[in-house]
N, C-alpha and C positions, 0 to 999 in steps of 0.2 A: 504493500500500500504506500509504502512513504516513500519507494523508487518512484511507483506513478506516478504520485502525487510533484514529486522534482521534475518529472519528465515533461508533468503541464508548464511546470514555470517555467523549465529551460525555451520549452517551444513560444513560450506567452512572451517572453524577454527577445529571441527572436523576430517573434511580428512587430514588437516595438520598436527595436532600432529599424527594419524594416520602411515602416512609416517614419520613422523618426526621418531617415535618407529621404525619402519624395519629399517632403516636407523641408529640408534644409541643406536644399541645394549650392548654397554657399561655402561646404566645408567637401566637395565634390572631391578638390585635391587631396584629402586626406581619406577619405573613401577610397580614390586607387590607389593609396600606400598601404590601405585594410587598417585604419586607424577609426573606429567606430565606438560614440559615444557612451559615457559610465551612465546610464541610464537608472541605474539600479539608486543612483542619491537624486535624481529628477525630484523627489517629493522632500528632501531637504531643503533643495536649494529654492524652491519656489515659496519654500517659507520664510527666506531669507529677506532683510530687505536692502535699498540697492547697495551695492559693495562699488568701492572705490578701485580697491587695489586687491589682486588675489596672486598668492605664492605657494606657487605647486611645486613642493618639494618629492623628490621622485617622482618627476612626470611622465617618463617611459616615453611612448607615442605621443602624447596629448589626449587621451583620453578623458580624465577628466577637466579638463581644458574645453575640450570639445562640448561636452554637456553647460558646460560652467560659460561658455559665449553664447549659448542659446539664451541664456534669460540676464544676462550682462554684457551686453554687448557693447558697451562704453565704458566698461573697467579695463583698468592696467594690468597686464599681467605678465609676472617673472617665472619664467620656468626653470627649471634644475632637474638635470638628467647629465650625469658623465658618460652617456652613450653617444658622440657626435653622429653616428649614422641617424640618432632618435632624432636628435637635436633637426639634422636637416629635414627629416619630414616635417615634425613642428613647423616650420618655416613655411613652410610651403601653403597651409591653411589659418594659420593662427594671425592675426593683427592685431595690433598697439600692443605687443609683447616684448621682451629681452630674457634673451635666453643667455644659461649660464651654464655650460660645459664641464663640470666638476662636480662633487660632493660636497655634500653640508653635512658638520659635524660639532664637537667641542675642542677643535684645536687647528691652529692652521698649519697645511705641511701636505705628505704626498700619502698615497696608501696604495693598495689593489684589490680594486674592484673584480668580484667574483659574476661570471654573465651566463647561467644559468640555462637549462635546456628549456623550459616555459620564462621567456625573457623577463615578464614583470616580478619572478621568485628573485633577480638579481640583486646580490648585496654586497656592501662593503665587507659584512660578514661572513663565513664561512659557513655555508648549510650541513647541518647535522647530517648523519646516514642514514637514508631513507628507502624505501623498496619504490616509492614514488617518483618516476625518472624526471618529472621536472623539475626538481632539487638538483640533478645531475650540474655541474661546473663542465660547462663546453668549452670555456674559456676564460685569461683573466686579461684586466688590462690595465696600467697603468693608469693613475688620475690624480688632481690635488682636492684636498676638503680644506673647507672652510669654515670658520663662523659666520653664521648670518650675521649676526651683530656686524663685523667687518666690512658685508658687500651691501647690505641696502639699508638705508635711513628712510623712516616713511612718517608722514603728518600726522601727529595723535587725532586731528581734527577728522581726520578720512575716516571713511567706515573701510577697516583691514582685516581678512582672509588669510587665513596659512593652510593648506593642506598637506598635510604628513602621512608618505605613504612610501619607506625606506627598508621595510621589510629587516623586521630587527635590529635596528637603529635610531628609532623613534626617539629615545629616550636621550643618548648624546647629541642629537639636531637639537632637543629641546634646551640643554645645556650651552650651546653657541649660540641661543639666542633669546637669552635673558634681558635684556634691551628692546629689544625688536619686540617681546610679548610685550609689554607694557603700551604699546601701540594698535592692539591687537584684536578685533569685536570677537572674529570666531576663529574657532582652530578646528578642521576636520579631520581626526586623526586616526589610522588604522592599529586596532591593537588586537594582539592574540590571546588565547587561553595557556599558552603551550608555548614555550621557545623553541622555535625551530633551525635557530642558529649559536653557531658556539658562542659565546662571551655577549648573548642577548640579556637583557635584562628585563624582570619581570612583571607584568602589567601591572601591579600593585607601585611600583618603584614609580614609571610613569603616571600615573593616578595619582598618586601624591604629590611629585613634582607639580600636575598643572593645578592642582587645589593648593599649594605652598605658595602660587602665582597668581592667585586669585582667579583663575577659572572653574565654574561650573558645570557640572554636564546636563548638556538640556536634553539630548535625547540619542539611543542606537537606534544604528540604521543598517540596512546590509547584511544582516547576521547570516553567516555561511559557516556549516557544519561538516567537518573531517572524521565521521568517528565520533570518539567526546570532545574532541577539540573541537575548536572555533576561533572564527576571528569576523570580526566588523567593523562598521567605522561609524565613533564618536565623535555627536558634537559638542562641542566645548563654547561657554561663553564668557567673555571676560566680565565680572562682578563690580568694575570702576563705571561709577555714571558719570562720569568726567568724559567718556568716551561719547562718540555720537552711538 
């Protein structure tokens, strides 16, 4: 029953990017790179309201970039992916953007990025052994990390977006960028049940970090089941009314 039951939503999330495409013919270029929208937060983001500047840390494709210029289509947006082949499709569909070729982390300096057999499983980290071949390391590559604090300055006045989705890294991105949150309305951030990389750190660690920083969680969304694990993505709201 509960395979069926997946089987409908796999096919129901299908017709929707489906439609989604006839309907936003503007990101065409990124359609034939097979770059197609995180649909699956559509119902977050339209609760949102208007965002200024959004920072999509691990943006892979543009994925959720793509969902995220459907209903902002006049916000700023920085992207971060040390994959340059990712980077140039990005380019190719994305505007008023700046893309950033490296990793964000708590420390600036060089590392190597692990680039996975299911690309978006890639991390800075080393993925545990798995029978699951898209944990497989096809390859690694050279790259520099960053502190966000270091590369972008943004207007407390603006209404500001982070998304975090680094695949067991979460936690030191949040750490380079103790600055930059205090600037910050929401933060969408992917967290697991289960560490699935070595020297990850565990959701509890991150939870308490963003409530030590005065964010809140308004609400999950996403929730996807491996087994008894799981992972989805929180949203976070900063608790300062100084903020717009």
């Amino acid at each position: 029953m509960i395979r069926f039951l997946l089987d409908i939503r796999f096919f129901k999330n299908k017709l929707k990017k489906i439609f989604f495409i006839f309907l936003n013919f503007n990101f065409l270029k990124g359609y034939l790179n097979l770059v197609f929208p995180l649909l699956e937060l559509s119902e977050l983001l339209k609760k949102l309201p208007k965002i200024d500047n959004c920072i999509d840390i691990g943006s892979n494709k543009g994925q959720f970039l793509m969902i995220f210029r459907k209903y902002f289509s006049q916000a700023k947006l920085y992207s971060f992916e040390p994959q340059k082949k990712l980077i140039k499709i990005q380019k190719s569909f994305l505007n008023n953007s700046k893309f950033y070729n490296f990793c964000l982390g708590n420390y600036n300096g060089a590392s190597t990025f692990n680039i996975t057999e299911r690309n978006d499983s890639s991390s800075l980290l080393k993925p545990k052994q798995f029978t699951d071949t898209i944990y497989r390391i096809k390859k690694k590559i050279k790259t520099r990390v960053r502190k966000l604090d270091d590369v972008i300055k943004l207007d407390k006045n603006n209404t500001n977006l982070i998304k975090i989705d680094v695949q067991g890294y979460e936690y030191q991105v949040l750490l380079g960028s103790k600055k930059t949150l205090k600037k910050i309305k929401f933060i969408i951030i992917e967290i697991s049940s289960d560490k699935n990389y070595y020297k990850e750190f565990d959701k509890a660690k991150t939870l308490s970090f963003l409530n030590a920083n005065n964010f809140r969680l308004k609400k999950i969304y996403n929730k996807t089941y491996n087994g008894n694990s799981w992972q989805a993505d929180f949203l976070f709201i900063n608790k300062n009314k100084n903020l717009k």
